[in-house]
N, C-alpha and C positions, 0 to 999 in steps of 0.2 A: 504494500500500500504506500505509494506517496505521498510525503509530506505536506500538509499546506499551512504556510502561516499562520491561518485565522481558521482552522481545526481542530477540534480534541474529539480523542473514540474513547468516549469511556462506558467501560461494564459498571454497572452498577446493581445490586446484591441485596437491596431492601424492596420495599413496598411499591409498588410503581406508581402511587402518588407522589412519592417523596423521592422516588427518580424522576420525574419528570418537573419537580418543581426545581429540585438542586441545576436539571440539565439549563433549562429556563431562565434562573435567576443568573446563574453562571453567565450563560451566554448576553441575556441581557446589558449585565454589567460590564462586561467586558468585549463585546462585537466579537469573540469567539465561537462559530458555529461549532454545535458540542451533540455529536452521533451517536444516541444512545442506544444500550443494551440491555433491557432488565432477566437476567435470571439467577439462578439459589447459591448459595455460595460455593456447592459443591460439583456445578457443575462450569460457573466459571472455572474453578479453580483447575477441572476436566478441559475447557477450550483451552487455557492458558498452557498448560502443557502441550495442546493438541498444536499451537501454534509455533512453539518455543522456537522454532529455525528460522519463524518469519512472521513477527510479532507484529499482531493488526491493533491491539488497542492501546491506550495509552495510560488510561488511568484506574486501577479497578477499586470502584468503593463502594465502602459497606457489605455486609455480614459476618460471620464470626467469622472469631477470629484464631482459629486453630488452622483452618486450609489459606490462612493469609499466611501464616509463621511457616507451611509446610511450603507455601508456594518461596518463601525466601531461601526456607534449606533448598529447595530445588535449582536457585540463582534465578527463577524467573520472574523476580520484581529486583527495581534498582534502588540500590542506596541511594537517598537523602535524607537530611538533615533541616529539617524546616527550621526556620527563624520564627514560628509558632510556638515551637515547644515549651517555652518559655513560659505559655500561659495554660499549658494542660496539667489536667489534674495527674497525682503520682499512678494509679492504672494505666494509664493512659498511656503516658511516657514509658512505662517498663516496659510495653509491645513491644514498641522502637528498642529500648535497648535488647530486649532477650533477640531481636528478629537482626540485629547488627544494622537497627535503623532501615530494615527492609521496607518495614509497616509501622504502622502507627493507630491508635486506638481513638477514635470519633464519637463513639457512644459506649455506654452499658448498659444490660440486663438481666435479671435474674428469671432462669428457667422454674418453669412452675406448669400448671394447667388453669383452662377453665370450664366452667360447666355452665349447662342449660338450665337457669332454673325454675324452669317452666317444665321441664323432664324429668330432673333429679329432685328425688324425694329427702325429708330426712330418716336417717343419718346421711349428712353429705358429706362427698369426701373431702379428706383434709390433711391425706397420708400420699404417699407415693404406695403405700401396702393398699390403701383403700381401692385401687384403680383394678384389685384382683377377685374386687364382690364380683359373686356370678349374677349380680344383677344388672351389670354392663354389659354381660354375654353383646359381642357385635356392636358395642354402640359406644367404641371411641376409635377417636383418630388422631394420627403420628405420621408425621413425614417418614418416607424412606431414607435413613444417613448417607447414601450414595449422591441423594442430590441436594439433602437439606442441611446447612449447619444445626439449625436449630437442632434437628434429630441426632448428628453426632456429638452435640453436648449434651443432650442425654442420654446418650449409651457411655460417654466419658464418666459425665454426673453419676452415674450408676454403678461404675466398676468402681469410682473412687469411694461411693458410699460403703458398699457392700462386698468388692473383689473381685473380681474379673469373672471366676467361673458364679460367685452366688450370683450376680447382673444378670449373666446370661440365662440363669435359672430363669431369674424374674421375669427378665423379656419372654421368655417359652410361655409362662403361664399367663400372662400380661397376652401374649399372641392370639390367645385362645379371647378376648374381650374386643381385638382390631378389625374393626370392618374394614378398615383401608388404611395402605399405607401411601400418601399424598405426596407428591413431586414439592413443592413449597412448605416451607416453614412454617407458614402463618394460616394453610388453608384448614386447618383442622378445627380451630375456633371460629372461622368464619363460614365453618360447614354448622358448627353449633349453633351458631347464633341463627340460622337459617332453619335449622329443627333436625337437619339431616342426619347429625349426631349429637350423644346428650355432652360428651367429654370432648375437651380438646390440646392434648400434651403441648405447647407452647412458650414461648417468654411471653411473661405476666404482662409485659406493654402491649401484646398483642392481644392479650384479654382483653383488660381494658381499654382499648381503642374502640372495639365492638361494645363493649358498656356504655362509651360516651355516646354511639352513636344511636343509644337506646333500646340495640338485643338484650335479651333476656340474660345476661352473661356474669359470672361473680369469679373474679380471676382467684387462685388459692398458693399460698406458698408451703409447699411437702412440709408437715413438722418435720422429718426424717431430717431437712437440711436438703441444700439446693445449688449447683452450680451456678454458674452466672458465663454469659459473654461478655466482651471486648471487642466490639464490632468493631471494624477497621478497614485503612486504606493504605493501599500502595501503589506505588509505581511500576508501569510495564517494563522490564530491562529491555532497551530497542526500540523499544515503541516508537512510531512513527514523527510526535509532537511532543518529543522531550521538553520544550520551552514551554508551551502550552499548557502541557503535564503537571507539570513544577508550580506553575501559577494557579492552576483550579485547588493543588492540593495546600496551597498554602491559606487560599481564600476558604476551604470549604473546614479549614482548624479556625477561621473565626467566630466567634462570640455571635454573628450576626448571620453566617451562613447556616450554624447553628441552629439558632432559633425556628429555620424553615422546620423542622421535626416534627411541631407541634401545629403547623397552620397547616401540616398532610399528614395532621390525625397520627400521629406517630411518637411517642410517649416514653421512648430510652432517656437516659439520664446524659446530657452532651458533657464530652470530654473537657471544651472549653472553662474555665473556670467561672469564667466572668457571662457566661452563656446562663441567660434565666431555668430553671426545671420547672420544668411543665406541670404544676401542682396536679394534675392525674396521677403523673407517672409513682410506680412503686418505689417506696422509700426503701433503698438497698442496706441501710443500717436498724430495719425493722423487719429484716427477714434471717433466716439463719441460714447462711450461704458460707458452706467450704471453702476449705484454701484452694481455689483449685488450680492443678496441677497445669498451665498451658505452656510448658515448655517442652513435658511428655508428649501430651495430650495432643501437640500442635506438629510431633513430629512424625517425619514421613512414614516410618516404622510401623510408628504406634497405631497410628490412624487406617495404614494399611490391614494390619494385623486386627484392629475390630471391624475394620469393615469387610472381610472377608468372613472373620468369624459370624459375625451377623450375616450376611450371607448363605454362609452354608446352616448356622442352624436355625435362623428365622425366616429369611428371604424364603431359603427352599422349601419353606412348607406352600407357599402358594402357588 
């Protein structure tokens, strides 16, 4: 792909209201035409590789942030160093440093679910054990972690809770309640809010986003204890519009690129310091959230090794 001055191709990894508002604002302010991409994290993180000899895009942002850090062990995002950093919160900044400043961390969230509850009776649940009543028999939903970060932070979430082989107990009999496993992160709450399903495994801002917009929907954080994302951005190594590149990613770590989050219904906690929190979003020091592990978690190994193992003992049952 050829360069053009006044071009940027960026992937982008969230919501596609909130891709096309960042592509929009961006471009507005700057006369940069900006060629967007919206899809899940794990399946950019699949083209990025797929392209690595002849890298078409230039900026990938947004979603978790474990196949950002794998995509740095892989070399296929380039070091920088924003003159932002200055003003992000300390999660934020540790991306960049664990990734050797591959990537860098733009939002948070804590994984959780949420339910219908206009469906769910009480007792409601309010466990990550609870999701194993047989009275869910069929009637929740989970992205597939091949394409969804969301869903590989909670098979992460999961091993680091309980240990690798008890997780993948739980996911076996957890399997037996999945009506569907959804290509997107966020479709399983937005399948609840609709009636299609009563549960929906998610990060809690994606609960509540369908709450504000007045679904039936009450987002829940596992008392068990709860992993959390680092959604984040990086740069394509090659990409086309290195100049271009550099500039969206510095504008999109301010305080004010920020703020678009919440004007597309989108309820993470911004990495900016001085960036207002969307009094929606889930209070992350009122929930019980692990250390969790995203240096393991984020590498290429690691990530391969659950996602095969899920594979062969959950994928192949279907």
């Amino acid at each position: 792909m050829a360069a053009s001055a006044d071009e940027l191709v960026l992937y982008c990894s969230v919501q596609e209201e909130w891709c096309r508002l960042m592509a929009e604002s961006f471009q507005r302010e700057t006369g940069v035409n900006v060629l967007m991409t919206r899809r899940s994290s794990g399946e950019t993180f699949a083209q990025l590789m797929a392209e690595r000899d002849q890298p078409r895009g230039d900026v990938w942002w947004g979603g978790t942030g474990d196949p950002h850090l794998q995509a740095a062990e892989e070399g296929l995002t380039a070091v920088y160093e924003s003159p932002m950093l200055a003003e992000l919160q300390d999660w934020a900044v540790s991306q960049a440093t664990a990734s050797g400043n591959r990537t860098v961390g733009i939002y948070a969230g804590a994984l959780g679910f949420g339910f219908n509850t206009e469906m769910v009776d009480d007792p409601t649940p309010a466990c990550w054990a609870d999701l194993l009543d047989a009275r869910f028999a069929d009637d929740i939903q989970v992205a597939n972690p091949n394409s969804s970060g969301t869903a590989y932070t909670l098979l992460a979430t999961l091993v680091q809770i309980m240990g690798e082989d008890e997780a993948f107990e739980f996911l076996g009999q957890l399997d037996d309640n999945i009506s569907q496993y959804t290509q997107s992160g966020a479709a399983p709450i937005r399948n609840a809010a609709t009636g299609e399903t009563a549960i929906g495994i998610v990060f809690m801002h994606d609960a509540v986003a369908q709450a504000v917009q007045g679904a039936p929907i009450a987002a829940v954080a596992p008392c068990e204890g709860t992993g959390y994302e680092i959604g984040s951005m990086s740069l394509v190594e090659g990409g086309p519009n290195p100049d271009n590149a550099r500039a969206f990613y510095d504008w999109a770590l301010s305080a004010d690129a920020q703020a678009l989050g919440a004007e597309a219904n989108s309820f993470q906690v911004p990495s900016n310091r001085n960036a207002a929190v969307p009094p929606e979003s889930p209070s992350l020091d009122q929930i019980t959230l692990i250390d969790y592990d995203f240096a393991t978690f984020g590498s290429s190994d690691m990530r391969q090794h659950l996602l095969s193992r899920w594979d062969a003992e959950i994928g192949a049952r279907r």
